[in-house]
VMD Tcl script that draws the C-alpha trace (Angstrom):
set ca {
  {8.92 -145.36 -5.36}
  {7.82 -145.28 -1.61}
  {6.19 -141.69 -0.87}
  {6.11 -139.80 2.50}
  {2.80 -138.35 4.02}
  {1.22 -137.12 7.37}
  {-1.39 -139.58 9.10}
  {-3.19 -139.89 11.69}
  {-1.75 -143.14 14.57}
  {-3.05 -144.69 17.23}
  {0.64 -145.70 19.41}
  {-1.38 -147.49 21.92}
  {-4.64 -148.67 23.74}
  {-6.45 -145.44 25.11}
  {-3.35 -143.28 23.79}
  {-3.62 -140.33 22.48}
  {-3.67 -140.31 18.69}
  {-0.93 -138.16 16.38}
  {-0.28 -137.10 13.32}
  {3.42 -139.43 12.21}
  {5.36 -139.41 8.87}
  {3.35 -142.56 6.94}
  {5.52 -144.70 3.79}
  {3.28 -145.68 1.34}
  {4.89 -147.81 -0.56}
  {4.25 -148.02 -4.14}
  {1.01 -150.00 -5.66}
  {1.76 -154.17 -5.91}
  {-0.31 -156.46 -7.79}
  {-4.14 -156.00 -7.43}
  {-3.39 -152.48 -5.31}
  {-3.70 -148.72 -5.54}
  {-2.62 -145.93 -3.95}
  {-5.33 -143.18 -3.14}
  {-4.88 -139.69 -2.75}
  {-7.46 -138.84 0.24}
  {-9.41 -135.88 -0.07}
  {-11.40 -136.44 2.93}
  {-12.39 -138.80 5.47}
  {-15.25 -138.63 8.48}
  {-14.80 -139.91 11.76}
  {-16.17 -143.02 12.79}
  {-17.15 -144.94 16.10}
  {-15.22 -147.57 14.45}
  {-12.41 -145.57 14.73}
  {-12.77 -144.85 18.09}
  {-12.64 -148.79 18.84}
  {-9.68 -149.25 17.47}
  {-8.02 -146.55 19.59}
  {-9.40 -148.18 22.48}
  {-8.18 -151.62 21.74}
  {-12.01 -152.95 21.49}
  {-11.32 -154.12 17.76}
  {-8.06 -156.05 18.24}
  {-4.66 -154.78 19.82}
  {-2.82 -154.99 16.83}
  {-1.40 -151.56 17.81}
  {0.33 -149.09 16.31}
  {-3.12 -148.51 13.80}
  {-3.46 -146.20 11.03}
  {-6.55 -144.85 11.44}
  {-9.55 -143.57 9.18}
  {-11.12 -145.33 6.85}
  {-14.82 -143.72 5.91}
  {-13.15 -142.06 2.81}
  {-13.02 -140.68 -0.69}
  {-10.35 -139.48 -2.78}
  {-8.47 -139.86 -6.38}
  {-6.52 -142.94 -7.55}
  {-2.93 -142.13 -7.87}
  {-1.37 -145.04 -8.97}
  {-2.29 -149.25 -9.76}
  {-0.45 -152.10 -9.79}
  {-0.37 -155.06 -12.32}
  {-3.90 -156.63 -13.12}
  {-5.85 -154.05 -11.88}
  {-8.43 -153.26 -14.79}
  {-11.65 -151.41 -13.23}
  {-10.04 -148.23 -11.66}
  {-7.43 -145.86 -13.29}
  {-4.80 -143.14 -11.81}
  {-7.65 -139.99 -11.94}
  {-10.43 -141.74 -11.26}
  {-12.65 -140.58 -8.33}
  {-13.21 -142.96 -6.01}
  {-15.10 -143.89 -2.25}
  {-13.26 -146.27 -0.54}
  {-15.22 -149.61 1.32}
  {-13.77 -151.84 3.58}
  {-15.55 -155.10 1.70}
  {-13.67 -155.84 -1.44}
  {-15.36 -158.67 -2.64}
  {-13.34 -161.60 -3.97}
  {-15.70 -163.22 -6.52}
  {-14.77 -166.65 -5.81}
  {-16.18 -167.83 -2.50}
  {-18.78 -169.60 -1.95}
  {-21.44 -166.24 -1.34}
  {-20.27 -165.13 -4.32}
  {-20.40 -167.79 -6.41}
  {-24.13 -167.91 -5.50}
  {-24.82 -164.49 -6.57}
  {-25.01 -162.96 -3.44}
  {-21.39 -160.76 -2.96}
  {-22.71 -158.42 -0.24}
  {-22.28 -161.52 2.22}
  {-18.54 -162.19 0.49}
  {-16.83 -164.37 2.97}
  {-13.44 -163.62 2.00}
  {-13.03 -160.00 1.42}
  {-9.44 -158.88 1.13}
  {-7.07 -155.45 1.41}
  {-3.88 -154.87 0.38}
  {-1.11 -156.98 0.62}
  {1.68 -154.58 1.79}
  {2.01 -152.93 5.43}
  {2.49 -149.05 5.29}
  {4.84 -148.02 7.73}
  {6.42 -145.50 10.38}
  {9.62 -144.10 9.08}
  {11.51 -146.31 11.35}
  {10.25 -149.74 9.26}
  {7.24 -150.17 12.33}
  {4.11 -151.72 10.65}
  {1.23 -150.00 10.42}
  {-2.13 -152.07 11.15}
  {-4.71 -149.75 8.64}
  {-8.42 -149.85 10.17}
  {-10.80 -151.89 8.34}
  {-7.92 -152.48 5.65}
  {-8.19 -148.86 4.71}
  {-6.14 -146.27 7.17}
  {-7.65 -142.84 5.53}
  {-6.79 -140.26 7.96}
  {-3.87 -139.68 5.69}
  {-2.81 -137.63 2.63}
  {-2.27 -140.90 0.89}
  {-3.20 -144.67 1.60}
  {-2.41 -147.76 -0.08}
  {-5.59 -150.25 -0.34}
  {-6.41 -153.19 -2.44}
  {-7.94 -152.19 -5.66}
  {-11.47 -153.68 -5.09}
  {-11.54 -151.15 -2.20}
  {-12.12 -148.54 -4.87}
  {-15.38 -147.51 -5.73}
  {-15.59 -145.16 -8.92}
  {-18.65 -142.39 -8.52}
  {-19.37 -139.06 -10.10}
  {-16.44 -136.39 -9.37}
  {-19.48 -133.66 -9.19}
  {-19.67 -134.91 -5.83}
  {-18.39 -132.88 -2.94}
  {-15.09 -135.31 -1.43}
  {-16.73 -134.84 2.46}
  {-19.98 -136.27 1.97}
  {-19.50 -138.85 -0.65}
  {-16.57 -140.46 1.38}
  {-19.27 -140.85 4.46}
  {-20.95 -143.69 2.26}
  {-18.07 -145.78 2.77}
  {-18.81 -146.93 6.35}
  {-21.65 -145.00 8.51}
  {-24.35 -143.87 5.99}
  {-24.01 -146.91 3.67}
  {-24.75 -148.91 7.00}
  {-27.75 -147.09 8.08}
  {-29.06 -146.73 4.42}
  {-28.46 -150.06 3.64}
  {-30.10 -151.38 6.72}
  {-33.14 -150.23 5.92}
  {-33.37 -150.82 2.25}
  {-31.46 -153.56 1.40}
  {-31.56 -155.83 5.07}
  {-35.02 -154.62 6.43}
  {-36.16 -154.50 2.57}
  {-38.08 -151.77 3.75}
  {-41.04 -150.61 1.15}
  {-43.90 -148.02 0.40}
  {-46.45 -147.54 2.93}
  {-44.38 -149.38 5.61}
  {-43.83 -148.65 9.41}
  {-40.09 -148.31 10.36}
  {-38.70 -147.46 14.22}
  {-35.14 -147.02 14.41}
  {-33.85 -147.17 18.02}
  {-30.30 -144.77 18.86}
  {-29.86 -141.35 16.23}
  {-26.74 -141.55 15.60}
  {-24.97 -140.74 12.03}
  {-25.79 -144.92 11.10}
  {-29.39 -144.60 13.00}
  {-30.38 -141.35 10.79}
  {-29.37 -143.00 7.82}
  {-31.62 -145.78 8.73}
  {-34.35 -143.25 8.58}
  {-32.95 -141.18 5.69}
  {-32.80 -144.94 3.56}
  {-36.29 -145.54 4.92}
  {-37.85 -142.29 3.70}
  {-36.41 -142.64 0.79}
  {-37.85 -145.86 0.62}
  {-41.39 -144.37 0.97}
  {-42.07 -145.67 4.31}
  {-45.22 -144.17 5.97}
  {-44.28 -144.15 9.61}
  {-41.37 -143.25 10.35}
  {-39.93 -143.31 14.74}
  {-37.30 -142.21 15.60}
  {-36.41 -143.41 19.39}
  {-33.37 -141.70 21.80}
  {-32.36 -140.91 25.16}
  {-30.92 -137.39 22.87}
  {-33.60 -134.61 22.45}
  {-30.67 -133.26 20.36}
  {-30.57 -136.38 18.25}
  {-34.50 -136.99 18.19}
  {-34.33 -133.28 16.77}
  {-31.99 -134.00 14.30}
  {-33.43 -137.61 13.17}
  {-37.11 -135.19 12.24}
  {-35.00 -133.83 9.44}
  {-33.50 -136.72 8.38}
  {-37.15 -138.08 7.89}
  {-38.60 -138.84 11.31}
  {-42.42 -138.77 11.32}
  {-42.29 -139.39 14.86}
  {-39.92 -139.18 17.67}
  {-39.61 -141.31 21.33}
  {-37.15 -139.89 23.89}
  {-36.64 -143.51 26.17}
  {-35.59 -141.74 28.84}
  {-38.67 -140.36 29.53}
  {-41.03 -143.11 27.85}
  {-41.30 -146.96 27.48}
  {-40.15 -147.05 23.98}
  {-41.79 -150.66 23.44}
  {-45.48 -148.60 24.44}
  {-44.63 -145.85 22.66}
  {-43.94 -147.76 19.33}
  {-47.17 -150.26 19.29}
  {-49.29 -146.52 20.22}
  {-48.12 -144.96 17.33}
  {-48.69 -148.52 14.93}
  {-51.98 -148.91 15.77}
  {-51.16 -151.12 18.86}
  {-49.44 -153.73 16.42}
  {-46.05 -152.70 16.07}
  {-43.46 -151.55 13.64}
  {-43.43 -153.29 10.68}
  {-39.54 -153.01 10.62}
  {-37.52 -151.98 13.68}
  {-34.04 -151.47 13.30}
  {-31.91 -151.31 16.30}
  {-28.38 -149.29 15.71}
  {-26.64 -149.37 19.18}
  {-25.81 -152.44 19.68}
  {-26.92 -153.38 23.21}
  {-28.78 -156.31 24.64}
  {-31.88 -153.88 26.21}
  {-32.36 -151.82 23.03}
  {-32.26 -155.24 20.73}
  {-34.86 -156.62 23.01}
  {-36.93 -153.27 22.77}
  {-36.82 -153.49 18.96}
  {-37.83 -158.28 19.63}
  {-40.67 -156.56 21.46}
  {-41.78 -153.47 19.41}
  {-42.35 -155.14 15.72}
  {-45.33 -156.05 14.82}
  {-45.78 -160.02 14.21}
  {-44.57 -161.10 11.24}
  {-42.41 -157.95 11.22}
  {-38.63 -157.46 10.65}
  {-35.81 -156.44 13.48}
  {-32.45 -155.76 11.85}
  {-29.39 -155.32 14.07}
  {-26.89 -152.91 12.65}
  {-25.67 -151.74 15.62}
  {-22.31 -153.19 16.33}
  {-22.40 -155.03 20.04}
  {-19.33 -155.67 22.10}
  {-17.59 -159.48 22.47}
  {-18.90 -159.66 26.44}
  {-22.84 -158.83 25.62}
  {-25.33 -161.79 25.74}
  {-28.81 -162.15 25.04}
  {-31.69 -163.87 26.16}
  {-35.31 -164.22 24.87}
  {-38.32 -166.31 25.59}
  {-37.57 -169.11 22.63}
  {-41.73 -169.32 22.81}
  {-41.79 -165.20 21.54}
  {-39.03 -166.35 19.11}
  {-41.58 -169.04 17.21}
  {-44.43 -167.25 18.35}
  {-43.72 -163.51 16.73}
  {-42.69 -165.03 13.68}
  {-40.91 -162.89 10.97}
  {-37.12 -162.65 10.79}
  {-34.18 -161.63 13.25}
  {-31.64 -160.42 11.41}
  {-28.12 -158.68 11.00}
  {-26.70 -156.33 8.94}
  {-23.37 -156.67 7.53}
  {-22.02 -153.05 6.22}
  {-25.93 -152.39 5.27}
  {-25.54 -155.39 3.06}
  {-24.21 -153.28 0.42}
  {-22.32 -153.88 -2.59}
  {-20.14 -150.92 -3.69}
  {-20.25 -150.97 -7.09}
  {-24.22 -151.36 -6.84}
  {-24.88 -149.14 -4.42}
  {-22.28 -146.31 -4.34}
  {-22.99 -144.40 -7.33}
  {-26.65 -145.17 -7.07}
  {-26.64 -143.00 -4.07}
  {-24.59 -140.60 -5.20}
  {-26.73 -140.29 -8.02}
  {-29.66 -139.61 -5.57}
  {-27.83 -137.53 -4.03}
  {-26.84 -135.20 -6.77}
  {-30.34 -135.22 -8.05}
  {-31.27 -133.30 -5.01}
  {-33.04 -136.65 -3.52}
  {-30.43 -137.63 -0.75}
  {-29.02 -134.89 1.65}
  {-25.73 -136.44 2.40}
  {-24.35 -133.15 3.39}
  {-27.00 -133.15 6.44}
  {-24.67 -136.07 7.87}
  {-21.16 -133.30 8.38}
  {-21.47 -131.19 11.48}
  {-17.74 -129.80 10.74}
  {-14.90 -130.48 8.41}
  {-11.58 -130.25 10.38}
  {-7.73 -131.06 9.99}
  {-5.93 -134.08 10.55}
  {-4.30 -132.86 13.74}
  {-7.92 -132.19 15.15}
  {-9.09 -136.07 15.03}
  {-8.18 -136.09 18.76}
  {-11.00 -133.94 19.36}
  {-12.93 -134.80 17.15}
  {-13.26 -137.88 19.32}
  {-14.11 -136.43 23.07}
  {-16.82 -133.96 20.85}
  {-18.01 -137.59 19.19}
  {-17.96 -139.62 22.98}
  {-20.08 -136.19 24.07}
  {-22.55 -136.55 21.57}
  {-22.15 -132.94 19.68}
  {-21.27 -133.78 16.52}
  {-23.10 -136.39 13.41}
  {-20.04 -136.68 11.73}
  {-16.75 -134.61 11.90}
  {-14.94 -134.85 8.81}
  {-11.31 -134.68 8.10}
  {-10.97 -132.38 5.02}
  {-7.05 -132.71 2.78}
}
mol new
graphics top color blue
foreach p $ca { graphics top sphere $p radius 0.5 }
foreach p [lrange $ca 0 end-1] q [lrange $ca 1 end] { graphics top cylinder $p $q radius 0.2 }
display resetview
């Protein structure tokens, strides 16, 4: 039977967002219906209440979650009503053609759930990424359910479902960052200090840390940061090959998402060396590069798709870490907050005061 909860809706481009009445309708074939226990704020979020993602308005918003499976639908075999679970936004289908090959973080047809949660009033809700967690429940296809540890606190294990796993995975599993290597990561935000948290985890060396942010180059020296470049002040490029012996990083990973700061991290590798984009650029931006520096740098160019993860890999792996004392996932929440404080939690995001803001149910 169809349940009522509060969540969180964007009406309308550059609206304000709300808190509305939500039906969640009960679990089909292949679904579930999660009960959220908390969910952090994302840029990605902010995108869709702008109406950069698509304007397939009203949206249900949230989706960097984790929570407790309520209820299945027919066929679903690997999750169970009680099971704790973080929620991803790549269910991978098994059957396509990356799959098939053995490589399911590149899944070209990932899927959600088949049925639209609603307003009261029968309006369709459009959930981001597939997912809609900034409510007290959400209906998502069952693949989107990640079983980890309950000994996990709900705030920071949720934060692996979109930011953290994206940095992390960046570094690790796209920049195959090892022992002994030299990593720059260029804009500290929550997905850039995951990059360096996944890298010195990874056992890299050298670790900079480059941002226009004292605040954030601060904060990226406890997330691992051997080094730190404010680009403001210095050429970044420079500042990089000075502190790699004049060579360059051996992996630069660039997590804004402009054209400048991805030619910064062309120019700042060493040859040979790695640049992984994981920062998410908008339709408009273009790039150009000297093709000659292209062939001439050698190494690899390349992008990172949701840190190249795969949830049921990586998710409790980290966790794991992370209970063990190894991974400080709680260094990623500045503040836990209500689901009628998401509003601000976006002009305190825009201002640059907060890592994450989490939405605690």
């Amino acid at each position: 039977m169809a349940q009522e909860v509060r969540g969180v809706i964007a009406p309308g481009k550059d609206e304000a967002v709300r808190v509305e009445t939500i039906v969640v309708p009960d679990p089909g074939p292949g679904e579930a219906v999660v009960r959220v226990q908390a969910c952090g704020v994302c840029h990605t979020d902010l995108h869709y209440k702008q109406g950069g993602i698509n304007d397939d308005f009203p949206f249900l918003l949230g989706h960097e979650a984790a929570g407790v499976v309520e209820a299945v639908g027919d066929g679903v075999t690997d999750v169970e009503p009680g099971d704790f679970v973080i929620l991803n936004w790549r269910a991978v289908c098994g059957k396509c053609r990356a799959c098939l090959r053995g490589r399911p973080w590149y899944c070209f047809d990932t899927h959600n759930a088949k049925q639209r949660m609603t307003l009261t009033d029968g309006t369709e809700l459009s959930p981001a990424l597939g997912i809609g967690a900034f409510a007290e429940k959400t209906l998502v296809a069952a693949g989107q359910c990640t079983k980890v540890d309950p000994a996990v606190a709900p705030q920071v294990a949720g934060l692996l479902g979109c930011g953290v796993m994206a940095g992390i995975g960046a570094a690790i599993n796209t920049g195959g960052v090892g022992r002994g290597d030299s990593v720059a990561v260029i804009g500290c935000g929550g997905v850039g200090d995951a990059a360096i948290a996944g890298s010195h985890l990874a056992g890299a060396a050298t670790i900079i840390a480059v941002d226009i942010d004292d605040r954030k180059l601060a904060k990226a020296r406890t997330m691992g940061a051997t080094h730190t470049v404010n680009s403001r002040e210095t050429d970044p490029v420079e500042a990089i090959r000075e502190l790699t012996g004049g060579f360059g990083a051996d992996v630069v990973i660039e997590a804004v998402g402009r054209p400048e700061t991805y030619q910064q991290a062309f120019y700042a590798r060493d040859l040979a060396g790695t640049v992984v984009l994981v920062g998410v650029p908008t339709p408009e931006m273009k790039l150009e590069l000297p093709l000659l520096d292209v062939f001439g740098r050698g190494g690899s160019l390349k992008s990172s798709w949701y840190g190249d993860c795969l949830p049921s890999r990586d998710f409790p792996m980290l966790i794991d870490l992370h209970l063990q004392g190894r991974l400080d996932l709680g260094a990623f929440v500045t503040e836990t907050i209500q689901l009628d404080e998401v509003e601000k939690a976006f002009e305190r995001m825009h201002q640059g005061d907060v890592l994450r803001s989490v939405v605690v149910l």
